[in-house]
Structure formats: structure tokens, C-alpha cells
N, C-alpha and C positions, 0 to 999 in steps of 0.2 A: 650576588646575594643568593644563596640557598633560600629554601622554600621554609623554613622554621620560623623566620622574624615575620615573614605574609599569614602562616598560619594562626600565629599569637595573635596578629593583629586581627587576623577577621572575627575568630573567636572571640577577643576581646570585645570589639565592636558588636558582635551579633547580642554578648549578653548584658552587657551594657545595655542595648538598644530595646531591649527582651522586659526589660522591667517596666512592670505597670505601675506606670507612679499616679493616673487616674483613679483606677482600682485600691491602691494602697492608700493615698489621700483621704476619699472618701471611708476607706473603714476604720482608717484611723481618727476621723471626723466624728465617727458613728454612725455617719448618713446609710449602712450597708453598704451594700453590692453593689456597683455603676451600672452594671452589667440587666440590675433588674430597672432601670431608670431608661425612658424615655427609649430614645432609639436603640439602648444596651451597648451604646459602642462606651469604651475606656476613655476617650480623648476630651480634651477640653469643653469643645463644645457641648456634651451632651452630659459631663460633670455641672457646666453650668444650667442644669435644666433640673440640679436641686438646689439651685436659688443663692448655693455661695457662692460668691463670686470672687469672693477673693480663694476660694479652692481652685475654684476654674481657671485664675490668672495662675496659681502654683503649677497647675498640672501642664498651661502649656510653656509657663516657661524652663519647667524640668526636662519637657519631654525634648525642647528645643536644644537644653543643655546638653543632652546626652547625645544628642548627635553630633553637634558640636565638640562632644569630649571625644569620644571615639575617633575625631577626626585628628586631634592636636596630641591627642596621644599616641596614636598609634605610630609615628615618625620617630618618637622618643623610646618606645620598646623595643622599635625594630634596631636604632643606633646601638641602643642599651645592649640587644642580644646578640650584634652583629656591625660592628663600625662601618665593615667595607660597602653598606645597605644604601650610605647618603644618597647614590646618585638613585635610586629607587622609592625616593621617600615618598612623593608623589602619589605613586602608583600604591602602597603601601595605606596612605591616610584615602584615597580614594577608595576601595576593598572595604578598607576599617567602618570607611562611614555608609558603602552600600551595605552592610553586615549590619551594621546598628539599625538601619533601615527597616532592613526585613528583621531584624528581629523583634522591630514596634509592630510590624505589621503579622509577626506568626510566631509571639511567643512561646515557649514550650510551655508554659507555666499553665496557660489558657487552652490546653488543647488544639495551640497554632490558631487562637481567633484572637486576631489586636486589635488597634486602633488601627485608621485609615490613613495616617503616616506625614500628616501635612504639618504639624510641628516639627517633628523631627528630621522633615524633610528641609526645611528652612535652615534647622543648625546645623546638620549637612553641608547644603550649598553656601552657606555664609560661612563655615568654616575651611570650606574649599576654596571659594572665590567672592568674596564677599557680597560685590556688586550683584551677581547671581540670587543671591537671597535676599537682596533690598530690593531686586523688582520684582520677586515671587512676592514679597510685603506688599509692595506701592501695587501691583497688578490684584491684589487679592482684598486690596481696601476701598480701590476706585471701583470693582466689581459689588462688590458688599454694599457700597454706599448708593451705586444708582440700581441694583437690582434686589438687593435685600435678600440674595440667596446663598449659604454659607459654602453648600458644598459646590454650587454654581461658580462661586469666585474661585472656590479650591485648584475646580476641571481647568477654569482659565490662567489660573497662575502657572498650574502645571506644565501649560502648553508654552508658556510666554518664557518661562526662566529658562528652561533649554535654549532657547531661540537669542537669547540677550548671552547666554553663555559661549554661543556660537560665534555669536557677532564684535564681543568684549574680551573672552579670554583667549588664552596661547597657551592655559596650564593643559591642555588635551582634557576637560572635565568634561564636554559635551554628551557623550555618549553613553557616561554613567548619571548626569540628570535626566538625560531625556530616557536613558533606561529607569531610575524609579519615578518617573513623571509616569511611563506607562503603567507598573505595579497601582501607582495611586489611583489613576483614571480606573484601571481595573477594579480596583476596591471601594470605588465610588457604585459600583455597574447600580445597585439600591436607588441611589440618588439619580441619578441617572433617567432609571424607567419611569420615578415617580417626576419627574419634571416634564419628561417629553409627556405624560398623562396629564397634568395642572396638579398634582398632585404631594410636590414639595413645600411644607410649610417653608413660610420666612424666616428670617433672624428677629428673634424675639417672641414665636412663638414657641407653645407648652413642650409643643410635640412631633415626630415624625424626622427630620432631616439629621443624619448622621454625624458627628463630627468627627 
């Protein structure tokens, strides 16, 4: 395979992934800007801290789509521009969906300031390996549920879905979840300080934790 059907594919993937569907949601709501709400981040959770909720379910289940797309598409443009690609497809929709990744997380649109990547991170891995993204879920709801801290559950999915990827798949995806598991924990670093201070609100309150 030449390097033209990988480069579609990441492009693809990167602007795809690039698009603020938090951002665009809310202004097309009329709610403004996300950006000036609450923690200011794009993503779900912090859409849902102007009280629609059923915005906040759009935004993450788009943001989840687009990773997702990026992933299922990219195999089919690279066949489409180059047949002899099949045995590369893999490596191909893997690229696609670390592109869409970063590009939730460093849009160009936003002066490279995104979202924190944890939707997009899910249709990612459940578009790569499924079972990868139903424990980054099941690890990020049983944290939610007994500690009540969003980007708390985030840090621990993070670290759990590489780890279950390791251990369940043979597609070689390992090293590309636990590589944007690291960007994610990185883009937490906010969440982070304020927890090791007591300083992370909960889930459901007004203010402060990022989503």
C-alpha cells in the first residue's frame, strides 16, 4: 500500500473528529457559547451544566459517532483509493481513529482548544474492538456511581480499557488506546490538581469539573 490511502484516512479522521458538535449544538440552541459555561470545555458534560439534557445526550452521542465514523470509514477509502490496501486495513482505521481523536481534542477551528476526548474516545475503541469500549463504559459507570466524580471515572476508564485491550484483543490495538488514554489523562492534568486539593465538584453539581 503507498502512503496516499493512510494519508486520506488520517485527514479524514483528524477533521471529522475536529468538529465541535458541543459548540455548534448549543448555538444552534441559542444557549451561546459552551465555551463561556461552566468549566468552558465543549463536551458533554459541561453542555449539560446549561440544564438541557437532552443537548448534552446529542453532543455525546455525536461526539461518540465521529469516532466511531472515522474508524469504519476509513478501511473503505483506503479500498476505494487503492484495492491492494486490504491486508493494511487495520493499521489504516487505527491512524483514522487516533486522528479523529486529536482532532476532538485540538481542533483547528478553536485555536487547538477541544474537548477532553472521552466520548470520542469510546467510539474509537468500540469501533476498533468493541469489547474495549464496553469496559471503558462499565469502568466509567461503576466509578461514577460509588465516587460521584466525572473526570475521576474518565482517569480510571482510561487506564482500565488499554489494560482489557491487552488482555482480550489480538487486533494489535493496544498501544494506540493506551497511547490516547495518555493524551486523555494529559488533558485531565485541571481535574487532576483539583482533586488531589478536595477541590473537584461532583456529578450534579453547578460548577468546576470538566467534561
Amino acid at each position: 500500500m503507498d502512503n496516499l490511502p493512510m494519508l486520506i484516512a488520517i485527514a479524514m479522521g483528524y477533521l471529522l473528529g475536529s468538529i465541535p458538535t458541543g459548540l455548534i449544538l448549543t448555538r444552534l440552541a441559542g444557549l451561546g457559547d459552551i465555551r463561556n459555561v461552566g468549566s468552558g470545555n465543549i463536551g458533554a458534560t459541561n453542555v449539560l451544566r446549561t440544564g438541557n439534557k437532552m443537548l448534552a445526550a446529542a453532543t455525546l452521542l455525536l461526539d461518540v459517532a465521529k469516532g466511531a465514523a472515522a474508524v469504519l470509514i476509513a478501511p473503505l477509502l483506503a479500498t476505494a483509493i487503492d484495492p491492494t490496501s486490504a491486508s493494511e486495513l487495520n493499521k489504516v482505521a487505527q491512524f483514522a481513529g487516533l486522528s479523529a481523536f486529536l482532532g476532538h481534542l485540538y481542533p483547528p477551528w478553536l485555536a487547538f482548544r477541544g474537548g477532553k476526548g472521552v466520548a470520542t474516545y469510546i467510539g474509537v475503541a468500540a469501533a476498533l474492538f468493541w469489547p474495549a469500549g464496553i469496559v471503558f463504559c462499565a469502568a466509567w459507570l461503576v466509578a461514577a456511581a460509588t465516587m460521584r466524580y466525572s473526570s475521576l471515572s474518565a482517569l480510571i476508564a482510561a487506564i482500565v480499557a488499554p489494560v482489557a485491550a491487552a488482555i482480550l484483543s489480538t487486533t494489535g490495538i493496544t498501544a494506540m488506546l493506551a497511547l490516547m488514554s495518555t493524551l486523555l489523562i494529559l488533558k485531565h492534568h485541571a481535574n487532576i490538581r483539583r482533586l488531589m486539593n478536595g477541590e473537584e465538584p461532583k456529578i450534579g453539581q453547578k460548577s468546576g469539573s470538566a467534561g
